[in-house]
C-alpha positions in Angstrom: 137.8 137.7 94.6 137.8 135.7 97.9 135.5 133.0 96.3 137.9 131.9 93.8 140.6 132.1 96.5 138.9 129.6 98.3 138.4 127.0 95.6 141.6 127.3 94.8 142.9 127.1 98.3 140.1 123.6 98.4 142.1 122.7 95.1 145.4 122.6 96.5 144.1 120.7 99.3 142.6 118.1 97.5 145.8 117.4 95.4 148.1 117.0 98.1 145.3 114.3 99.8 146.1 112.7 96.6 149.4 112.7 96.7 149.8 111.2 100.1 147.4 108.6 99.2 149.0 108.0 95.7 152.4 107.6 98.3 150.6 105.4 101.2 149.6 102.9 98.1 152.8 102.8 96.7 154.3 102.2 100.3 152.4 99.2 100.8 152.8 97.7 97.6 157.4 98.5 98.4 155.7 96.1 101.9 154.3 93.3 100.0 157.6 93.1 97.5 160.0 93.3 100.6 157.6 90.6 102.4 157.5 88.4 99.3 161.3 88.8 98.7 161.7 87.6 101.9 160.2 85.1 102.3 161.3 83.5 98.8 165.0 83.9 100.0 164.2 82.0 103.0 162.5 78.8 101.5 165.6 78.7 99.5 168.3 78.7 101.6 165.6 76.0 103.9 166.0 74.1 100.8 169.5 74.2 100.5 170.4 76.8 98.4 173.6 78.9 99.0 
């Protein structure tokens, strides 16, 4: 009984690593938009734009 406790307990574990790497990616790809965004709105109002 306390062996398939355990895996489950290893189970659980491993899923919620996943998650907060699944999140982590996620949150830097939201970084890269926002820093792309950014710095497209910039060069145009450099160029002129309004």
């Amino acid at each position: 009984m306390k062996s398939i406790f355990k895996h489950r307990l290893v189970k659980r574990n491993e899923i919620r690593e996943f998650e907060q790497l699944e999140e982590s990616v996620k949150y830097d790809t939201d970084l890269k938009h926002d820093r792309q965004k950014d710095s497209a709105l910039i060069n145009y109002y450099m160029m002129g734009g309004y």
